[in-house]
C-alpha positions, -999 to 999 in steps of 0.1 A, spaced: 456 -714 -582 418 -717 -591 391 -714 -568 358 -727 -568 326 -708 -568 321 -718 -535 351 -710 -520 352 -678 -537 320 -670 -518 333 -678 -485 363 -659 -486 338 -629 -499 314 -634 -469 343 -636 -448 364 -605 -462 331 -586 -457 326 -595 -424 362 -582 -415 356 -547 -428 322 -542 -409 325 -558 -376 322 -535 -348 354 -521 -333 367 -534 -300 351 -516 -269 376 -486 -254 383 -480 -222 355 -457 -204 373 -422 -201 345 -409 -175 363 -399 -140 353 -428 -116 335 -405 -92 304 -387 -89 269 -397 -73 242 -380 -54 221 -392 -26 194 -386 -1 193 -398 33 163 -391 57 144 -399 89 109 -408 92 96 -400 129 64 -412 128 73 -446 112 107 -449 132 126 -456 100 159 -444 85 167 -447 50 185 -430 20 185 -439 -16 216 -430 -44 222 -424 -78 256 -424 -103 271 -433 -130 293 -457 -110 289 -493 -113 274 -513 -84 269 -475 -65 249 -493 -34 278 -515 -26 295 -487 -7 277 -455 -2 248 -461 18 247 -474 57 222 -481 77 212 -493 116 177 -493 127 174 -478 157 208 -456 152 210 -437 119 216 -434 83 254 -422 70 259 -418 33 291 -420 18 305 -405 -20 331 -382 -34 366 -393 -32 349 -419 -9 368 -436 19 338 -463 27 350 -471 61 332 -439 69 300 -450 73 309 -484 97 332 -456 118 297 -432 118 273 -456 127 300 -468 155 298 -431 170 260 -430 168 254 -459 192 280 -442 213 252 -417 214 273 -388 199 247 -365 176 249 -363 133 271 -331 144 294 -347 163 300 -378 140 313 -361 108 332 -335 124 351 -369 148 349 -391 118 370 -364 90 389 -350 114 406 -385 123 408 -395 86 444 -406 84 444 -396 45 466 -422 32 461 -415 0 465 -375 0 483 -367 -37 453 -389 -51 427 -392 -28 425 -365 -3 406 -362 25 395 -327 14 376 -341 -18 355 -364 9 313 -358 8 297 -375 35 268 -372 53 249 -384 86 216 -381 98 213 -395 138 188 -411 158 173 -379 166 168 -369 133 195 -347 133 215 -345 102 247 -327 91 273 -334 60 311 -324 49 316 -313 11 351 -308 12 367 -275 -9 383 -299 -34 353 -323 -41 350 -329 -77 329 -300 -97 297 -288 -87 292 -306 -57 273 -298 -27 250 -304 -1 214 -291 13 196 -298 47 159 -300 59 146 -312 87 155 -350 94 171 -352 55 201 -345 38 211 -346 -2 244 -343 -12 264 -351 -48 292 -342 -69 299 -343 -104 269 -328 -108 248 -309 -141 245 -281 -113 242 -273 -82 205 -271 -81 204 -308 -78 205 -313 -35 183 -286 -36 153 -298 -56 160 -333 -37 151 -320 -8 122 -299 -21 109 -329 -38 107 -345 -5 94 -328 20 64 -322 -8 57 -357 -10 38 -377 14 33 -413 15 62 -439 28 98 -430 31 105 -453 -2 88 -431 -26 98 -399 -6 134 -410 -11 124 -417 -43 110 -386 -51 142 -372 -36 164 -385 -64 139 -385 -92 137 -350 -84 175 -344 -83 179 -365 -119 155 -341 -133 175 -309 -126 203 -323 -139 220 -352 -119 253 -368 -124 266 -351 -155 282 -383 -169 249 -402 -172 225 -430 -154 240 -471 -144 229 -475 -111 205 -471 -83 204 -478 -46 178 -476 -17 182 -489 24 156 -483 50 156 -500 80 130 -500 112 134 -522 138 118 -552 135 104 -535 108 112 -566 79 90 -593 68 105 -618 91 114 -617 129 144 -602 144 147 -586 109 155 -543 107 158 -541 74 126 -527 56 138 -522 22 175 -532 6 171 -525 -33 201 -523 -56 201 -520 -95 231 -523 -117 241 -517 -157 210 -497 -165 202 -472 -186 173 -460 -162 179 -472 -129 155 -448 -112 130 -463 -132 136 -494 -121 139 -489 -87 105 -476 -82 95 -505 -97 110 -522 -76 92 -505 -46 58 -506 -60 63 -544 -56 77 -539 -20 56 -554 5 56 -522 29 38 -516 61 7 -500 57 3 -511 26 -14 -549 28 25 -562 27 32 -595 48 49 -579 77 57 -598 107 37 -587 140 62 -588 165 44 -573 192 47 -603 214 87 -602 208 108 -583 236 137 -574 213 111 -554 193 93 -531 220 
């Protein structure tokens, strides 16, 4: 069978085509946990806050909680995320950062133990105090850890090394300014010594005040979450150089005249 020119170029086009499209995508062999995180009190501004970063999609969904007023509780590492509704519970009970994470991992049920033990849990709690205290458990995934300051924590796993919580916290307490960009220096810091091993897609931050938001009634200060990017941190402190935050000109509601708010 003949075939015209112009047929004959099609099927050439298309033949070529075949041999150099792209192969389909594979499934992402990376293990599905590892993050690291900062959470802190600011005294003199009355705010709580913390701020994360992993290679896990959509990280803010579940480690970070927050209740202005009552504490900060971050949750990662083999991660049962009922821990941090449970922690902030037991802080308006009044019970100390202490007090909640030895209560809250002590009555883990650990339904999940062959896979998903409690023993792999990190966690970590700072109060309305200020006080702060966290669990690495002995069979977190590798180089995990935690380091404490006063009113912060950083804690991660799957970590380059285990230098990381400890140049979070340094970068911190070095940097002045508003709890967003000390947070931020937190985790900009810990990314710099090595972060999460398996790479950058997503970025976090909470802080809450109360009636600290731009309208009334409203505790929430900052709620910032960025997905499925190769530089999240980056683009989260864009994010809060856009923030309209007290002190800084940012359309705040005065609530002074508001009961709920004294």
């Amino acid at each position: 069978m003949k075939m015209s020119r112009c047929s004959l170029l099609i099927a050439l086009v298309v033949a070529g085509c075949a041999r150099t499209a792209p192969p389909h995508p594979t499934a992402d062999p990376l293990p599905e946990t590892g993050t690291f995180s900062i959470i802190a009190y600011d005294s003199a501004a009355g705010e709580w806050g913390g701020a994360v970063q992993s290679r896990v999609f959509s990280v803010g969904n579940g480690v970070l909680s927050a209740e202005a007023g009552v504490g900060v509780v971050a949750t990662q590492a083999v991660v049962d995320v009922s821990y941090g509704p449970q922690a902030l519970a037991l802080l308006r009970q009044g019970k100390s950062a202490a007090e909640v994470v030895k209560y809250v991992w002590e009555h883990d049920p650990n339904p999940d133990s062959a896979r998903w033990a409690k023993t792999g849990r990190q966690f970590a709690v700072v109060d309305s105090k200020g006080n702060v205290a966290a669990y690495t458990g002995p069979t977190a995934p590798p180089e995990f850890g935690d380091k404490q300051g006063v009113h912060v924590t950083a804690q991660g796993n799957t970590l380059a090394s285990k230098a990381v919580p400890d140049s979070m916290v340094a970068a911190f307490n070095r940097t002045k300014g508003h709890l967003a960009f000390r947070l931020l220096a937190g985790i900009e810091a810990g990314q710099a010594a090595g972060g999460d091993r398996r790479g950058m897609q997503s970025a976090a931050m909470i802080i809450v005040k109360k009636c600290g938001g731009v309208w009334l009634h409203n505790d929430v200060v900052l709620r910032l979450q960025v997905d499925d990017s190769p530089m999240p941190i980056a683009e989260l402190r864009r994010l809060v150089e856009k923030a309209p935050l007290s002190g800084r000109g940012g359309n705040v509601t005065s609530a002074q005249n508001d009961p709920a708010c004294r």
